[in-house]
C-alpha positions as CSV (number, residue, x, y, z in Angstrom):
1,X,16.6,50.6,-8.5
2,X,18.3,47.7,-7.1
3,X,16.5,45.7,-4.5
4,X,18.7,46.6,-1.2
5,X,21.2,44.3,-0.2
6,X,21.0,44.4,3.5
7,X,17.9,42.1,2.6
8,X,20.0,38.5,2.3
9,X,18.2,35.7,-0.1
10,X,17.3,34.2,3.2
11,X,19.2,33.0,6.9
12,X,20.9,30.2,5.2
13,X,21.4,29.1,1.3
14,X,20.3,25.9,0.3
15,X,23.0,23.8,0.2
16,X,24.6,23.1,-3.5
17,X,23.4,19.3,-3.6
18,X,20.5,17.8,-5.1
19,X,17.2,17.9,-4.0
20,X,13.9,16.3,-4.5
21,X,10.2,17.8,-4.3
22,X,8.3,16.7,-1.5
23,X,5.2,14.7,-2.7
24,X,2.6,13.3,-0.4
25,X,2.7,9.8,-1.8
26,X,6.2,9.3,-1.0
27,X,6.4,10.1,2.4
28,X,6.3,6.9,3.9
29,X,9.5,5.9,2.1
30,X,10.8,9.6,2.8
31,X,10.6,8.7,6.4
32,X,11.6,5.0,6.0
33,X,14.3,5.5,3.8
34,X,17.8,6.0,5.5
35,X,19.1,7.2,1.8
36,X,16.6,10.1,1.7
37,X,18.7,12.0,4.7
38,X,21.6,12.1,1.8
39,X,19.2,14.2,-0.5
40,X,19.9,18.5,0.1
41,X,16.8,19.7,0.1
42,X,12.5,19.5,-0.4
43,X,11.1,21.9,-2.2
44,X,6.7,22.5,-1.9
45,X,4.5,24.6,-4.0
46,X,3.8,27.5,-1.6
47,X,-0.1,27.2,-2.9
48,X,-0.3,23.8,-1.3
49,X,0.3,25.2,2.3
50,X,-1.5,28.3,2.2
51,X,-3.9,26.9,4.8
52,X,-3.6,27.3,8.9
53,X,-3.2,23.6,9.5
54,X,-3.8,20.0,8.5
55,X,-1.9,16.8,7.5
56,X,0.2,19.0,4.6
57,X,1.5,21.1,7.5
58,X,2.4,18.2,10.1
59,X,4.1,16.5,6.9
60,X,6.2,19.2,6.2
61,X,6.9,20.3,9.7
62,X,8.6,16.3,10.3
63,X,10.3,17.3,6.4
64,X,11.8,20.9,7.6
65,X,13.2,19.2,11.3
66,X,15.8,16.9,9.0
67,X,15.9,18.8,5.5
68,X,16.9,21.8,4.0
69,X,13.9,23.5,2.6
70,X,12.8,25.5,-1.1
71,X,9.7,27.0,-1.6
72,X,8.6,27.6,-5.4
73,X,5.7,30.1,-6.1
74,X,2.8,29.5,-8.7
75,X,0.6,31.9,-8.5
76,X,2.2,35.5,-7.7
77,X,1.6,36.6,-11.7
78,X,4.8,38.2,-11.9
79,X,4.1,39.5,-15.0
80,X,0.8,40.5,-14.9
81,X,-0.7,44.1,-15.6
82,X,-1.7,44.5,-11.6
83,X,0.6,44.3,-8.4
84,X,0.7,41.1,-7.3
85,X,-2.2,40.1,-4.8
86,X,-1.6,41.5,-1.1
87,X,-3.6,39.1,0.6
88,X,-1.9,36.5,-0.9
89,X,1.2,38.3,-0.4
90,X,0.4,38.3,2.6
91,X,-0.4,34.4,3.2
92,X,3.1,33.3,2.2
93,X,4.9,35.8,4.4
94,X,2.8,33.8,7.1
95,X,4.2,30.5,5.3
96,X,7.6,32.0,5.0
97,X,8.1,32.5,8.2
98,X,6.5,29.8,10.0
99,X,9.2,27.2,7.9
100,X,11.8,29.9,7.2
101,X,13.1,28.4,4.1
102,X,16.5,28.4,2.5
103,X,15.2,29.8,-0.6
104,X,11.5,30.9,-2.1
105,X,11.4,31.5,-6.6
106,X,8.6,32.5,-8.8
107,X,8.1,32.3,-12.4
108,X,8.4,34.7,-15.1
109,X,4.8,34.5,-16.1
110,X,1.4,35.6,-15.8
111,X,-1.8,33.9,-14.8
112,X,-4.4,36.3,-13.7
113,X,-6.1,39.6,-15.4
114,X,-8.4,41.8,-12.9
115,X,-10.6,39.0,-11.5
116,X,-9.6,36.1,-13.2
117,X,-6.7,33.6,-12.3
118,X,-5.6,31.3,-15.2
119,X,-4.2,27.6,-14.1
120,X,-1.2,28.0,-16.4
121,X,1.8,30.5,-16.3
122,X,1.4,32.5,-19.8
123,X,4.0,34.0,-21.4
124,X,5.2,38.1,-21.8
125,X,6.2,40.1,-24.2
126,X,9.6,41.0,-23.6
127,X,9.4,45.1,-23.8
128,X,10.7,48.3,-21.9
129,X,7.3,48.5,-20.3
130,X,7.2,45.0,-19.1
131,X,10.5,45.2,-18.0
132,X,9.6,48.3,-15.6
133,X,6.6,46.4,-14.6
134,X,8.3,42.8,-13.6
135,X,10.9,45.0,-12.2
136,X,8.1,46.8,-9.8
137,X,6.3,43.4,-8.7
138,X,9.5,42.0,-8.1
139,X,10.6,45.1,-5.9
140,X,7.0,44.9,-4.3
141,X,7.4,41.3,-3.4
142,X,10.8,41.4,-2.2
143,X,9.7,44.0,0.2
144,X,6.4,42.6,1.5
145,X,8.5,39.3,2.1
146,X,11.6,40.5,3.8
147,X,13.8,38.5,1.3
148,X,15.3,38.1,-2.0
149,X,13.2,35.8,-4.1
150,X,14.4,33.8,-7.7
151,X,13.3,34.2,-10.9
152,X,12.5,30.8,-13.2
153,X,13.3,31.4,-17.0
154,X,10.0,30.3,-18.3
155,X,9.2,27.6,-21.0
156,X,7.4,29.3,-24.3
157,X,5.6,28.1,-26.9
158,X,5.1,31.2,-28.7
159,X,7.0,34.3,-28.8
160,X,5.4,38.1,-29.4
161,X,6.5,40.2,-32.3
162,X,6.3,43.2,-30.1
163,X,9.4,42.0,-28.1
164,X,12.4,44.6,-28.1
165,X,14.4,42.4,-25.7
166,X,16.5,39.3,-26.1
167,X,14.6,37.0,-23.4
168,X,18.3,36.0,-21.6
169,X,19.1,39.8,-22.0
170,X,15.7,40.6,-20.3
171,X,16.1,38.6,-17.7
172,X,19.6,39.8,-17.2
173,X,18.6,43.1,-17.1
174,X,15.5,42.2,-14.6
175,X,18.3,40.5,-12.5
176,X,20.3,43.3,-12.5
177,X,17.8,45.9,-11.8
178,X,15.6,44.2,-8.8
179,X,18.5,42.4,-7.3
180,X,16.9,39.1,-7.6
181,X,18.4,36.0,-8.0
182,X,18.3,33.3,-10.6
183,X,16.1,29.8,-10.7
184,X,18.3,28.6,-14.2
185,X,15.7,25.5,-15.4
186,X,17.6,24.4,-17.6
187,X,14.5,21.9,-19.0
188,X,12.7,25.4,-19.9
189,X,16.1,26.6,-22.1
190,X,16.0,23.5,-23.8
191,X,12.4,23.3,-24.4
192,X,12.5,26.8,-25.6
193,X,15.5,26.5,-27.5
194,X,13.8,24.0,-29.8
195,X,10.6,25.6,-29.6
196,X,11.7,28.4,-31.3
197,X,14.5,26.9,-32.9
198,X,17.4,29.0,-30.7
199,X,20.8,28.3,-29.7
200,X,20.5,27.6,-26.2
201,X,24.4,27.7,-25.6
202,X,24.1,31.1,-26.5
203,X,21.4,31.8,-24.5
204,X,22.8,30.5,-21.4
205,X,25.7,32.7,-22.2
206,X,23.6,35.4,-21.9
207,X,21.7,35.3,-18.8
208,X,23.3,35.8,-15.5
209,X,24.6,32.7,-14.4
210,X,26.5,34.1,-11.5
211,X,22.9,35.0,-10.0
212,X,22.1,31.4,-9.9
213,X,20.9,30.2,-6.4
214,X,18.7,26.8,-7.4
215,X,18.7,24.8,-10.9
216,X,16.0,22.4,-11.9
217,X,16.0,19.8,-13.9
218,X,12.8,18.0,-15.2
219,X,11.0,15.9,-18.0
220,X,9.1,16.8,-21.4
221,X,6.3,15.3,-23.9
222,X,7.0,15.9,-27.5
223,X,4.5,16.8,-30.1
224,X,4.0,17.9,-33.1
225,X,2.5,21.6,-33.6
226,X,-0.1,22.7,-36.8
227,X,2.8,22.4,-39.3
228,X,4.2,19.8,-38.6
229,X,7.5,20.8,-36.7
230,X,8.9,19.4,-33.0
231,X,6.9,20.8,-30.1
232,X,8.1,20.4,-26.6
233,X,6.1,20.4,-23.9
234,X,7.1,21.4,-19.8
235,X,5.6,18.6,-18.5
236,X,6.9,17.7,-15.5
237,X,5.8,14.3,-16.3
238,X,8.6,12.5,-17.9
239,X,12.5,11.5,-16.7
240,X,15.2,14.2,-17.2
241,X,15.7,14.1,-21.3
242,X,19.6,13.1,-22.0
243,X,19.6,16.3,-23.7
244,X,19.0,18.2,-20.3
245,X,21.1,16.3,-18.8
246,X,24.0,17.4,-21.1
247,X,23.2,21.2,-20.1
248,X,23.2,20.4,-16.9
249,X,26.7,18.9,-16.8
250,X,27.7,22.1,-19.3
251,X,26.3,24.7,-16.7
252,X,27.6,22.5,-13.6
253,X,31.0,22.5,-14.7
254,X,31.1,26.4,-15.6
255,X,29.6,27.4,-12.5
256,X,30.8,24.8,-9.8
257,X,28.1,22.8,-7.9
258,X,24.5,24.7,-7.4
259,X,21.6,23.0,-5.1
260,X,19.9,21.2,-8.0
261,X,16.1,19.8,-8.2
262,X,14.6,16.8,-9.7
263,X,10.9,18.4,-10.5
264,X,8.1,15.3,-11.3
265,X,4.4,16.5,-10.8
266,X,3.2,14.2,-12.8
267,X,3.1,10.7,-13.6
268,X,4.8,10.5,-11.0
269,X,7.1,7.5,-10.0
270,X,7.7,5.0,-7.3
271,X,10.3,7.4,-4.8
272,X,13.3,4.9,-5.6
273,X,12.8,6.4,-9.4
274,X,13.7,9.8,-8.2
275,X,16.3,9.0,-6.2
276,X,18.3,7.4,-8.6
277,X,18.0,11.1,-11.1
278,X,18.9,12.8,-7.9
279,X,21.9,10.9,-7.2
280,X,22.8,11.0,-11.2
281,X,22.7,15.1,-10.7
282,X,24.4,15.0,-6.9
283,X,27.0,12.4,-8.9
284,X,27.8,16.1,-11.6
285,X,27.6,18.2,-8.6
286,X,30.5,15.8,-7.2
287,X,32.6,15.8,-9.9
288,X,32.6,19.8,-10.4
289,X,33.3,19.6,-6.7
290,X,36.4,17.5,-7.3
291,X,37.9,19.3,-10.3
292,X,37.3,22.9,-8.1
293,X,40.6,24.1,-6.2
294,X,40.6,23.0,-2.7
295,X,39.8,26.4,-1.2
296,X,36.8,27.0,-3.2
297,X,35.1,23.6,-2.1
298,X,32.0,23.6,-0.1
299,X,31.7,21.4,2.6
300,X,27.9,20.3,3.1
């Protein structure tokens, strides 16, 4: 059954420039730095402000007075055997609404069985009943939160023999079924693309572009695995790969602009760093924006 559409994805949609995610030792420049107003958006881990009050909170009160503002989920277990939590359902209803955010994802993942929560999002296999079951969180969660949330396309590392679905043909059909939107990283497809040594031109075909409502973009380690082939690694911890950046520019100009993050959690970078990968992506988003006919431009 398809989530209802007189729920909208929120009161506003982020708009389609590039965005940054808000991290505590950059707020001094944040504030400081006239060049920051140009960015589109913050995004926060909702995990991080799951608390009544404190410094995180005044932060990100000041943030949400000048910015446009994402909130990405870690830890609803999506995928998991159980319903997702309903006390921590809802805690970020609470957060939702206090900062009413243009836009709120989760992953495709799991990370907790009965009583214990894993600090990593681990992967599913892609079957009819997991399908009905992601499809039934996602419904769930939709409906405690009042809004339409997006789904990330995970990064994998292994893939399950038991699998009857396509991943992009999955998540198309999870799409399709719970009326969710879209989180495209396009990092994860390439990570996974190599991973498992997949065309990742044809599976961006395949998933649902037109659901899109955020892209990230973001950096990877590469290793070796047990016999000896390329490993990639989400890290979050590297600049964008030129690789990614190609995708990006490939999506970008088959969809038109979409509000676009720069994700760093670690090793993270003086806040000038960022800002020149943000303005790189807001320089795509620009161009697709130029080539588009006049009346579909967005003005932002």
């Amino acid at each position: 059954m398809a989530f209802p559409s007189r729920l909208a994805p929120s009161r506003t949609a982020l708009p389609p420039r590039a965005g940054l995610g808000l991290k505590p030792e950059h707020l001094r420049d944040i504030f400081a730095d006239e060049g920051a107003a140009d960015l589109g958006f913050f995004e926060v881990h909702a995990e991080n402000y799951m608390v009544e009050g404190g410094a995180f909170h005044q932060h990100l009160a000041a943030i949400r007075e000048r910015h446009a503002l994402s909130v990405h989920g870690v830890g609803l277990s999506i995928g998991a055997e159980a319903p997702p939590d309903r006390d921590h359902l809802k805690r970020l209803r609470a957060l939702l609404e206090r900062y009413q955010p243009e836009a709120f994802s989760e992953h495709l993942a799991w990370s907790s069985h009965g009583r214990n929560f894993y600090n990593d999002l681990l992967p599913l296999p892609y079957t009819d009943a997991t399908l009905h079951r992601v499809c039934a969180h996602i419904d769930a969660v939709q409906s405690a939160l009042g809004r339409r949330m997006l789904l990330e396309n995970p990064a994998t590392y292994i893939e399950f023999t038991a699998s009857t679905w396509d991943e992009a043909e999955f998540i198309a059909e999870v799409v399709r079924r719970s009326g969710c939107g879209l989180l495209l990283d396009v990092n994860n497809a390439h990570v996974s693309a190599v991973n498992h040594g997949r065309d990742v031109d044809a599976y961006l075909q395949r998933l649902p572009l037109a659901a899109v409502g955020e892209i990230h973009l973001a950096g990877f380690a590469e290793e070796r695995d047990a016999a000896g082939e390329r490993l990639l690694i989400d890290s979050h911890g590297a600049p964008v790969a030129d690789a990614v950046w190609t995708l990006f520019r490939q999506v970008i100009q088959r969809l038109g602009p979409r509000p676009t993050l720069i994700e760093r959690d670690q090793n993270i970078p003086p806040f000038a760093t960022l800002m020149g990968e943000a303005r790189a992506a807001q320089a795509i988003l620009d161009d697709a924006r130029s080539r588009q006919p006049h009346h579909l431009r967005e003005t932002v």
